[in-house]
C-alpha positions as CSV (number, residue, x, y, z in Angstrom):
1,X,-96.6,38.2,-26.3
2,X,-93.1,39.0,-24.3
3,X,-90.2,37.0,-25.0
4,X,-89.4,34.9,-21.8
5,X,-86.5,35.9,-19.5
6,X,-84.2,34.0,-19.5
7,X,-81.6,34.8,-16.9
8,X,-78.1,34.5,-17.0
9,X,-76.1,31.8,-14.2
10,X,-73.0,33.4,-12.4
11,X,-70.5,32.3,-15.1
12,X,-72.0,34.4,-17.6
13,X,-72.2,36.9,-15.1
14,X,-68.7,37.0,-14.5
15,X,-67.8,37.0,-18.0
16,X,-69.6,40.1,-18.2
17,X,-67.8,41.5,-15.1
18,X,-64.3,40.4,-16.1
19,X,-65.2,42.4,-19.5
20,X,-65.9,45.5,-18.0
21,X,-63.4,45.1,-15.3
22,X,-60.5,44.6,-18.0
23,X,-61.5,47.6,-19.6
24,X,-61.9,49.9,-16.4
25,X,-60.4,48.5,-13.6
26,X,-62.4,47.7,-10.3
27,X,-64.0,50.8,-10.7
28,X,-66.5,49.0,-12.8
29,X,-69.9,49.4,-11.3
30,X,-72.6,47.2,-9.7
31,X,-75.0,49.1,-12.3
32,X,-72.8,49.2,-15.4
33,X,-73.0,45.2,-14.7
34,X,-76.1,44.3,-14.5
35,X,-77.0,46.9,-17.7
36,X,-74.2,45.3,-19.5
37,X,-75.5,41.8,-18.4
38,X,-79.3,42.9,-19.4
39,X,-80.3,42.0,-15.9
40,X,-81.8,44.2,-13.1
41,X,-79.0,45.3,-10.1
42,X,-82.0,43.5,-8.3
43,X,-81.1,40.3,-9.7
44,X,-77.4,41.0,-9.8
45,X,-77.5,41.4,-5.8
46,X,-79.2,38.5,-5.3
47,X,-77.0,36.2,-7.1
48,X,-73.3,38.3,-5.8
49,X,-74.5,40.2,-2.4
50,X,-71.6,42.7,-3.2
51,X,-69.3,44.0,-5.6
52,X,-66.5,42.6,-3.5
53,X,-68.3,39.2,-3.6
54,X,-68.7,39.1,-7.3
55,X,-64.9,40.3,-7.5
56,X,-64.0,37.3,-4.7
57,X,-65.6,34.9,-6.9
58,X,-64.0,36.2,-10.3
59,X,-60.7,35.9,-8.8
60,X,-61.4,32.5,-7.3
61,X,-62.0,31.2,-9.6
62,X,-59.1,32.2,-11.9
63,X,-57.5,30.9,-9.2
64,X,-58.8,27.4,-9.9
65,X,-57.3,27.7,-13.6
66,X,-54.3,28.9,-12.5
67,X,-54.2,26.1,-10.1
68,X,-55.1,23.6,-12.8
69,X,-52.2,24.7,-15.1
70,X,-49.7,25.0,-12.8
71,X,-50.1,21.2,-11.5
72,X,-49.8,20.0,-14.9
73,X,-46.2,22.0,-15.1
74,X,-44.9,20.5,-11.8
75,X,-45.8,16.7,-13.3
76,X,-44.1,17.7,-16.5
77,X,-40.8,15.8,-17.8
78,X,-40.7,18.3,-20.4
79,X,-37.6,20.6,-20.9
80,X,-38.3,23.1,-18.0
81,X,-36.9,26.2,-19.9
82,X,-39.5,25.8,-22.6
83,X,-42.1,25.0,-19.3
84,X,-41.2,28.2,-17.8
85,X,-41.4,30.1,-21.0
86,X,-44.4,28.8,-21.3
87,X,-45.6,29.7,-17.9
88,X,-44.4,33.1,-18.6
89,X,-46.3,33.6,-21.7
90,X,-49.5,31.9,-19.7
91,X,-49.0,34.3,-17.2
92,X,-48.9,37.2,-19.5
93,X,-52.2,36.3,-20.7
94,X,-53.6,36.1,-17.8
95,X,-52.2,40.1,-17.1
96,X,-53.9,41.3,-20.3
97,X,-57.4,39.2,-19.8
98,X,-57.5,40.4,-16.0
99,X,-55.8,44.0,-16.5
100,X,-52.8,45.0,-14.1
101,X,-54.9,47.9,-13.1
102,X,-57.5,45.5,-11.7
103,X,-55.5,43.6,-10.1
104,X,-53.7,46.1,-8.1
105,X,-56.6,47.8,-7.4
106,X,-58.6,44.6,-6.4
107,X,-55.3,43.5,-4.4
108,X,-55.6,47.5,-2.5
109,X,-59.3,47.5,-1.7
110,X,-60.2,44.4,-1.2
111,X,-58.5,42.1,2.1
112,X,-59.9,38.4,0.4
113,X,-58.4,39.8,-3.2
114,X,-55.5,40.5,-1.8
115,X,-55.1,36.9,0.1
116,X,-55.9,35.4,-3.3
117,X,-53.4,37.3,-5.3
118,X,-50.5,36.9,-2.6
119,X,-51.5,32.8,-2.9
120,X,-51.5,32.5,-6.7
121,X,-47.9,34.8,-6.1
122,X,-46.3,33.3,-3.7
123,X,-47.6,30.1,-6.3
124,X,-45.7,31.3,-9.2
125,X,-42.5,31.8,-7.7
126,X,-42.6,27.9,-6.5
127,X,-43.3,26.8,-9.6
128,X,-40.5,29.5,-11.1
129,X,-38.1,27.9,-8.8
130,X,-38.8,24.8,-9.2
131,X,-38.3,24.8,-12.8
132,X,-35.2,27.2,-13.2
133,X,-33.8,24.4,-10.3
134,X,-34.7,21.3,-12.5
135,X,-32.8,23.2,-15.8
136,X,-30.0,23.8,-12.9
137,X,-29.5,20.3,-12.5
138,X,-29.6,19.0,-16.3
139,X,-26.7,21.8,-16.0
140,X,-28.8,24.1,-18.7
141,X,-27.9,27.2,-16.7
142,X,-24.6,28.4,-16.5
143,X,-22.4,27.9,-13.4
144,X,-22.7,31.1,-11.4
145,X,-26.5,31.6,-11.5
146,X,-28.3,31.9,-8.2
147,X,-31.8,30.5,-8.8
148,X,-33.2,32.1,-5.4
149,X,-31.6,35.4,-6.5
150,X,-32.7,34.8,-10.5
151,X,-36.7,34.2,-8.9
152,X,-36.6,37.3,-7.1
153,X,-35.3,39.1,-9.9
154,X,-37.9,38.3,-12.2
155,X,-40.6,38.6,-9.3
156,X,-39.2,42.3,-9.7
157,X,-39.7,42.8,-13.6
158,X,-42.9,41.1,-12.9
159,X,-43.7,43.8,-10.9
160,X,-42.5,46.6,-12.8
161,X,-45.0,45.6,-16.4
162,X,-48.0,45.3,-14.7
163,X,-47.4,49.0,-13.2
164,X,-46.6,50.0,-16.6
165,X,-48.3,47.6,-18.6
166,X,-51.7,49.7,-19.6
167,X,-49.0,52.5,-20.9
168,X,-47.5,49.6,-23.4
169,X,-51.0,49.3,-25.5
170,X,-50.2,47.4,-28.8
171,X,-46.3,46.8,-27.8
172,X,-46.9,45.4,-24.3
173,X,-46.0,42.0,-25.8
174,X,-42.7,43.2,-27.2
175,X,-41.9,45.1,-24.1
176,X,-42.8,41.5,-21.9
177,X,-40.8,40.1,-24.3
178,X,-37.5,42.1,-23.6
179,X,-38.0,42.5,-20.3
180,X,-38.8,38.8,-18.8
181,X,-38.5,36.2,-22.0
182,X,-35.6,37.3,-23.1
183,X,-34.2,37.9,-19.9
184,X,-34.0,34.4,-19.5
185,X,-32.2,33.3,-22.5
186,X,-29.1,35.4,-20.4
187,X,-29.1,32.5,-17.7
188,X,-28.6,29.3,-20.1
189,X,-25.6,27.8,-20.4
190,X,-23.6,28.2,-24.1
191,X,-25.8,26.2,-26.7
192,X,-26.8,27.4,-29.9
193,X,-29.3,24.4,-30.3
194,X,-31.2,25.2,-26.9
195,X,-30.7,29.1,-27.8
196,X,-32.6,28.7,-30.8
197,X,-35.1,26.4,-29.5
198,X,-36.2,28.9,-27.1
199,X,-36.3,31.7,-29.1
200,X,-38.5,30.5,-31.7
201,X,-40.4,29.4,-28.3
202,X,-41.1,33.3,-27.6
């Protein structure tokens, strides 16, 4: 007697897809999917009508989550240094689950990706301002920084380790590390108490 099917619902489905999409990029197939998900492309198609639809809905609904966490950061009293470090280390996560090179290419080939990856952007550097502003006025940060220009800034170096960061491998944390954590420690006024808070915070 056959075992019964049991067939899988669209979260384990995109599971699967974020799996194989971490590992190759967007270049993951339709097929490589549904084999990997032990489903027919039959039955794959009928639940995502496209590879761009199943991507849309991956990416929607990290969107959700990323929603979700950054709400809880914007209600925070917490001290926003340790909030943005935080963030940052979040948002690393999120780089290494998702892969840089699937996100640029999703962001490339794919108009709806791209409007979801410019939102959750153009989200992050709110909540970046709005954080290193909140540390500007409990006078953490010294005098002469420029929170517009300090955003844009790490926007940049941002920008430059998801290019690189498939090249990093096992150091990519270390080189995220010394390129955005650390970066920040620069910015705060002289305080060897709050110093060493944050570093053992990274």
């Amino acid at each position: 007697m056959k075992s019964p099917i049991v067939m899988k619902n669209n979260t384990e489905i995109l599971k699967i897809a974020l799996s194989l999409f971490s590992q190759y990029g967007a270049k993951a197939s339709m097929d490589e999917i549904a084999r990997v998900a032990a489903i027919s492309k039959k039955t794959l198609y009928q639940q995502f009508r496209s590879k761009a639809e199943l991507i849309l809905s991956l990416l929607e609904l990290t969107e959700k989550e990323w929603g979700t966490y950054t709400e809880k950061l914007e209600s925070s009293e917490d001290n926003p240094l340790l909030l943005l470090i935080g963030f940052y280390k979040y948002r690393y996560d999120q780089i290494i689950k998702l892969n840089s090179l699937f996100l640029v290419q999703s962001a490339k080939y794919f108009p709806d990706a791209r409007d979801i990856y410019n939102r959750v952007s153009n989200k992050t550097d709110q909540v970046v301002e709005l954080l290193l502003k909140r540390a500007q006025d409990m006078q953490m940060l010294h005098e002469e920084v420029d929170v517009e220009t300090l955003v844009r800034c790490h926007k940049t170096l941002f920008r430059a380790f998801m290019s690189e960061s498939s090249r990093f491998e096992e150091a990519s944390y270390q080189v995220f590390k010394h390129m955005i954590l650390l970066n920040i420690i620069g910015a705060v006024k002289s305080n060897d108490e709050l110093t060493l808070e944050l570093l053992e915070c990274i």
